[in-house]
N, C-alpha and C positions, 0 to 999 in steps of 0.2 A: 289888652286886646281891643278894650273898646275903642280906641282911637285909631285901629287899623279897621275897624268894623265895614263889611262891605254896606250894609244896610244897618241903621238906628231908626226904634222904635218906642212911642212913648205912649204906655199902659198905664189906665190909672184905675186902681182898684176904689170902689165907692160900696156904701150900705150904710146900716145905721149900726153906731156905738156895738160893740162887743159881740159882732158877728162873727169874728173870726177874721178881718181883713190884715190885720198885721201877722197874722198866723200863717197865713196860706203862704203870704208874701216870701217870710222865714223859713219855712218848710224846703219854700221852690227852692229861693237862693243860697239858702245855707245849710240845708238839709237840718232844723232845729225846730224845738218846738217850747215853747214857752208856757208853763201853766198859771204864773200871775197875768191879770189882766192889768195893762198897764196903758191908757190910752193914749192914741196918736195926739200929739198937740200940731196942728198945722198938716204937715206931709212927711212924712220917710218914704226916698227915695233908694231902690238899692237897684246895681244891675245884676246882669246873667247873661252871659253870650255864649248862642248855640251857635251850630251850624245847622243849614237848609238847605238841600240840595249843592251841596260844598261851598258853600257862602257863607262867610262868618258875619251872624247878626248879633247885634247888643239890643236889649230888650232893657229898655227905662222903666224899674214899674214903680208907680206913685202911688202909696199910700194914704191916701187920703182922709183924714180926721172925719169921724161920723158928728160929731156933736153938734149941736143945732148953733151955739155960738161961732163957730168957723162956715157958717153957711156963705159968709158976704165974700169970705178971700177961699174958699174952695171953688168959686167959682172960675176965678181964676186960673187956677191949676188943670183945668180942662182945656186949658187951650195947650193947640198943637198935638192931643193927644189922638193918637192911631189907634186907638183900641180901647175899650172898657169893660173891666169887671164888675156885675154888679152881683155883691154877695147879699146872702139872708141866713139866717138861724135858723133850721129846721126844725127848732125844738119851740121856736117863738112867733106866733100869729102876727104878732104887729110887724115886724122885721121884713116877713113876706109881705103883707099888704102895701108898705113903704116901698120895697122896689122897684114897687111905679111910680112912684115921685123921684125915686132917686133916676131913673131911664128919661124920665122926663127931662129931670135938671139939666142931664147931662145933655138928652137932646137938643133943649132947646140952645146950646152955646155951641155944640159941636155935632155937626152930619154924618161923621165916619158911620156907617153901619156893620164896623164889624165888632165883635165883643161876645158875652159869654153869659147868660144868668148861674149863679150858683147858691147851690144850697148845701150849706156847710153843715157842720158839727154832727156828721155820719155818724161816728163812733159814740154818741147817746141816741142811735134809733129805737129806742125802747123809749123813749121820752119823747119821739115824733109828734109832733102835729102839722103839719104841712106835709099833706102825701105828694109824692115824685111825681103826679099827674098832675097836680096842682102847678108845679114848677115847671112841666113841659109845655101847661097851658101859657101860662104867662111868656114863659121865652118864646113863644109861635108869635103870641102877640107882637112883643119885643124884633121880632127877625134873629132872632138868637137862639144857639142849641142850649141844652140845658144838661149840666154839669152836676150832681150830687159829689163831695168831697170831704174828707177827714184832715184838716189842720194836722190833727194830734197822731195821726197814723199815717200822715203824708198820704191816704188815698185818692185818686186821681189829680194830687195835685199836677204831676207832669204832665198830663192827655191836658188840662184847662189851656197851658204857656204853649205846648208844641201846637195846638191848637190854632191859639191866635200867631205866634209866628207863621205856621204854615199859609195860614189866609193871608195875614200881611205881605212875606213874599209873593203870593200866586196874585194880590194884588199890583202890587209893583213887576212883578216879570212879564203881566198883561199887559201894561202899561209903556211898557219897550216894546213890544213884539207888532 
C-alpha cells in the first residue's frame, strides 16, 4: 500500500537510551510489546499506513539510536523528516531534563514544527518522578502537546501517530487550498 500512498511521511522518534522509543514504535505498528531491552543500533525503520480523511497515508517512523556514540550519524537521519517524537521516562529525571537537548538537536537541522513531547512508561506511575505538569510545561515550551503513554499497555499510543498524521495532512491540504 505504501507505494500507492496518497501522502508519505517521515517521523522520527528521538530521546535518550531505554526510554521506551522502540516500544512505542512496535506497539503502534505491530500491535507487540517487548520486555527485553534490546538497543537500537543505528535506526529501525518500520511503516503504517492509515487513512485521513479518505487518503491513504504511509507514515515512515524512524527509530532512532539514543546512544551518545551514534550522536554524529543520527544527525543525519533528521533530515527530510515531517515530524518528531521526542520521548522520556517518566520514572527517570535525567531522561526528562535531556529532552531539551534532544528538541534542540533536532531543531537546529530541521524547522518542521510539528511533533509530540512524550512521557512514557505510564504503567510504573507508582514509580513517577516527572509529574504531567512538568511535561506540559516543557511541550508549551517546545510548540508541542504533551502526550503521557504506556509502551507496555499500548496506552495512547494511537492518539500520539493519528495526531501527527492528522497535522501532517491539515498541513499539506493548506497548502493546496
Amino acid at each position: 500500500m505504501e507505494d500507492f500512498a496518497d501522502f508519505k511521511w517521515k517521523i522520527v522518534v528521538i530521546g535518550d537510551p531505554a526510554v521506551g522509543k522502540t516500544s512505542l514504535m512496535l506497539r503502534y505498528t505491530q500491535k507487540t510489546f517487548r520486555e527485553l531491552y534490546i538497543p537500537t543500533v543505528g535506526v529501525q525503520v518500520s511503516i503504517k499506513n492509515v487513512k485521513i480523511e479518505g487518503f491513504s497515508c504511509s507514515l515512515n517512523i524512524w527509530d532512532i539510536a539514543g546512544q551518545q556514540k551514534f550522536s554524529n550519524i543520527r544527525r543525519l537521519f533528521y533530515e527530510g523528516a515531517d515530524a518528531v517524537i521526542i520521548v522520556f521516562d517518566i520514572t527517570d529525571k535525567q531522561t526528562f531534563i535531556n529532552s531539551s537537548n534532544w528538541y534542540r538537536d533536532f531543531s537546529s537541522l530541521n524547522n518542521k514544527k510539528i511533533g509530540v513531547l512524550i512521557g512514557n512508561k505510564l504503567d510504573l506511575a507508582k514509580d513517577r518522578v516527572i509529574l504531567e505538569d512538568w511535561g506540559k510545561t516543557l511541550s508549551e515550551k517546545m510548540g508541542f502537546p504533551y502526550f503521557e503513554t504506556s509502551a507496555k499497555t499500548g496506552q495512547n499510543t494511537e492518539n500520539i501517530f493519528h495526531y501527527l498524521a492528522l497535522n501532517l495532512y491539515q498541513k499539506v491540504s493548506q497548502k493546496v487550498k
